[in-house]
Backbone as CSV, one residue per row, in Angstrom:
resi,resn,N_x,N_y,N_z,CA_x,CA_y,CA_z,C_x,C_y,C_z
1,UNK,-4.658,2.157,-6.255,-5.676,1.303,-5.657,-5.897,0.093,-6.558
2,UNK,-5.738,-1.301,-5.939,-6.046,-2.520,-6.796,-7.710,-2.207,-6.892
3,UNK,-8.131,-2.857,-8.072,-9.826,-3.438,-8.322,-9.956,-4.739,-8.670
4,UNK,-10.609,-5.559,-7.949,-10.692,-6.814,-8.709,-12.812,-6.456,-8.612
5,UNK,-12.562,-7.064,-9.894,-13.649,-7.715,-10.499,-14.552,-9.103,-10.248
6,UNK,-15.501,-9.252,-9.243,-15.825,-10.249,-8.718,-17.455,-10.912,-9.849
7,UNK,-17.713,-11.543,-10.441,-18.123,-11.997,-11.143,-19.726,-12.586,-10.302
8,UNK,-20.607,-12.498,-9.828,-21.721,-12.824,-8.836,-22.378,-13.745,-9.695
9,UNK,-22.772,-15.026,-8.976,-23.505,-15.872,-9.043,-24.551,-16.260,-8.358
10,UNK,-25.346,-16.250,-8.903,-27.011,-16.189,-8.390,-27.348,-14.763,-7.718
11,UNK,-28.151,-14.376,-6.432,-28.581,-13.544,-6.273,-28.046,-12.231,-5.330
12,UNK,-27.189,-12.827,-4.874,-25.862,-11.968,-4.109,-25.155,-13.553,-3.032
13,UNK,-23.828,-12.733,-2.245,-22.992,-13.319,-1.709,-23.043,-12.617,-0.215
14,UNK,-22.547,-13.182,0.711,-22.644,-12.959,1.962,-21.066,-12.075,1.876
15,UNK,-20.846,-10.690,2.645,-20.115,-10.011,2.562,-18.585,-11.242,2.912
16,UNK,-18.711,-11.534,3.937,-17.843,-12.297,4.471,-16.794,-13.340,3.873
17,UNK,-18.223,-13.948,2.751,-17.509,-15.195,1.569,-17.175,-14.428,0.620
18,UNK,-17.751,-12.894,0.386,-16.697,-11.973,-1.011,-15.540,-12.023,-0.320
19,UNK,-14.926,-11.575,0.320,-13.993,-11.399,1.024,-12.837,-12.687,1.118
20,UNK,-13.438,-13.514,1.616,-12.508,-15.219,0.980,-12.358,-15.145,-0.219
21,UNK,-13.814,-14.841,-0.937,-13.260,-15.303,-2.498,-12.632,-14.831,-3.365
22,UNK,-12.366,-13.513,-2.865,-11.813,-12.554,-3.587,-10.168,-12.279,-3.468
23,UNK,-9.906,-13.347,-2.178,-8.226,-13.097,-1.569,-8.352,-12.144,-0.740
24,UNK,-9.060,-11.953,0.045,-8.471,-10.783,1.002,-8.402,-11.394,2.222
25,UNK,-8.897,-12.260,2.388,-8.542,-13.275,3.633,-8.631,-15.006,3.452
26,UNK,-8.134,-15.444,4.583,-7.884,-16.933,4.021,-9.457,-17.639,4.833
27,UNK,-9.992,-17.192,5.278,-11.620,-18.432,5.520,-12.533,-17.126,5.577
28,UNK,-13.921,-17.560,5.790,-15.183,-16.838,6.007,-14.739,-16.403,7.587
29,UNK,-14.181,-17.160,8.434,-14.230,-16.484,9.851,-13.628,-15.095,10.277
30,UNK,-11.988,-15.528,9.170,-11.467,-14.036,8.811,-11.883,-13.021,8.405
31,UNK,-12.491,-13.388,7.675,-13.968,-12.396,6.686,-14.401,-12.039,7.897
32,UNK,-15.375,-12.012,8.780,-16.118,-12.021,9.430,-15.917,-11.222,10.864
33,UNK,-14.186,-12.028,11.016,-13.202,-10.714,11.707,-12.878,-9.342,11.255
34,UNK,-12.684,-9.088,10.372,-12.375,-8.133,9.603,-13.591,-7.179,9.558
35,UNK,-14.516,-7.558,9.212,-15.850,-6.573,9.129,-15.841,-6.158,10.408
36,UNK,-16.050,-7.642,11.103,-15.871,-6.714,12.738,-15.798,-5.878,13.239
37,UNK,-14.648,-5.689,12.581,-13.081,-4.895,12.966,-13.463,-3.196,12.585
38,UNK,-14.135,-2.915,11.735,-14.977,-1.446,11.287,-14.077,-1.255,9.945
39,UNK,-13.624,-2.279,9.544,-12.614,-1.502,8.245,-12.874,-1.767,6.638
40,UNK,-14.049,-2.738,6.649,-14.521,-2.615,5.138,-15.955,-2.081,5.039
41,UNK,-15.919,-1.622,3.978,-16.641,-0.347,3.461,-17.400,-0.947,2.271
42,UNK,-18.578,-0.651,2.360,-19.807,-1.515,1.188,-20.349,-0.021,0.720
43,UNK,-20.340,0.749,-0.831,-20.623,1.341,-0.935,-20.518,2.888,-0.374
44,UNK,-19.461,2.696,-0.212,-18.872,4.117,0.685,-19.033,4.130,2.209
45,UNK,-20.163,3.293,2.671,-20.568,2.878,3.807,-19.779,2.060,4.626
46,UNK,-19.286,2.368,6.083,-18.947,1.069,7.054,-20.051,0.149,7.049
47,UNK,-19.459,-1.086,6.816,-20.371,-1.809,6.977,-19.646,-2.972,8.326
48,UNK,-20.677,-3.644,9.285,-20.793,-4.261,10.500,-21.215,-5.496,10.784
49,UNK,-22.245,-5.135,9.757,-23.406,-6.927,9.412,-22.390,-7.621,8.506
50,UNK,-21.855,-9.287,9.633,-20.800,-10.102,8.820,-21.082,-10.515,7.656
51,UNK,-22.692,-11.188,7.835,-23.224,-11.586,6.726,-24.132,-10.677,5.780
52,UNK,-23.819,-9.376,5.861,-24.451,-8.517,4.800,-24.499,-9.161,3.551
53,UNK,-25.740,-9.399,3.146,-25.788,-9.119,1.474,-25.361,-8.200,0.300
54,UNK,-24.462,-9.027,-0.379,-23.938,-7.909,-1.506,-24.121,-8.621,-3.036
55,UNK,-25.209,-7.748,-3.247,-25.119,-7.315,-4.621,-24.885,-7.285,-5.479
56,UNK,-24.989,-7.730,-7.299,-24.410,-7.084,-8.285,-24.577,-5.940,-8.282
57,UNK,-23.621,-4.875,-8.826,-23.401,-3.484,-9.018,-23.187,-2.865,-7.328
58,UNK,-22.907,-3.306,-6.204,-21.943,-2.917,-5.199,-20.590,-3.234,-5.103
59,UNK,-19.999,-1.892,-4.644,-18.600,-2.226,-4.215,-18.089,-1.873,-2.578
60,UNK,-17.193,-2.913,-2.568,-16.974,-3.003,-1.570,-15.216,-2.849,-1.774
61,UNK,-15.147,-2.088,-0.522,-13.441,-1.745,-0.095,-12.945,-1.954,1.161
62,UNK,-11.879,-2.254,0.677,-11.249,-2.993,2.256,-9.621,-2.430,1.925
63,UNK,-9.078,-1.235,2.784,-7.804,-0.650,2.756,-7.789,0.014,1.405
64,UNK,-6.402,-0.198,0.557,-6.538,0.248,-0.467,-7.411,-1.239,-1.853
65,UNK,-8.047,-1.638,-1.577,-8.200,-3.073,-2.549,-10.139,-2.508,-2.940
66,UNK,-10.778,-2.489,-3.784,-11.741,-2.169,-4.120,-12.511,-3.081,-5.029
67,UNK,-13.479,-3.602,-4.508,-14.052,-5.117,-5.276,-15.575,-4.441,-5.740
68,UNK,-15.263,-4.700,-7.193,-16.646,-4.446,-7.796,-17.355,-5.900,-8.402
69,UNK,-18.752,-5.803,-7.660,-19.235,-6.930,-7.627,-20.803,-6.814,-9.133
70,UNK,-19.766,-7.710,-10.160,-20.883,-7.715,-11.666,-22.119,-8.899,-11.021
């Protein structure tokens, strides 16, 4: 399983723009498809809400790729 290490600035990120920023898709809309879609996981949780708030100290997974958000 890859981990990347996402570095958070200011008070959290909209699930959608982790997801751009992190490389797992190429815009926020993709992002946004993808959650859609039922296949990334915030905390062990499906998550649905495009623009969920995430957190320092949540992770989020999408397939095998696992983003821990400092």
């Amino acid at each position: 399983m890859q981990e990347i290490r996402f570095a958070l600035e200011g008070d959290h990120i909209e699930l959608n723009q982790l997801l751009k920023l992190a490389g797992l898709c190429d815009s926020g809309g993709a992002g946004k498809m993808l959650v859609a879609s039922g296949v990334v996981m915030v905390d062990g949780q499906t998550e649905l809400r495009k623009t969920c708030k995430v957190r320092a100290g949540q992770v989020v997974k999408l397939g095998d790729v696992r983003i821990r958000v400092d």
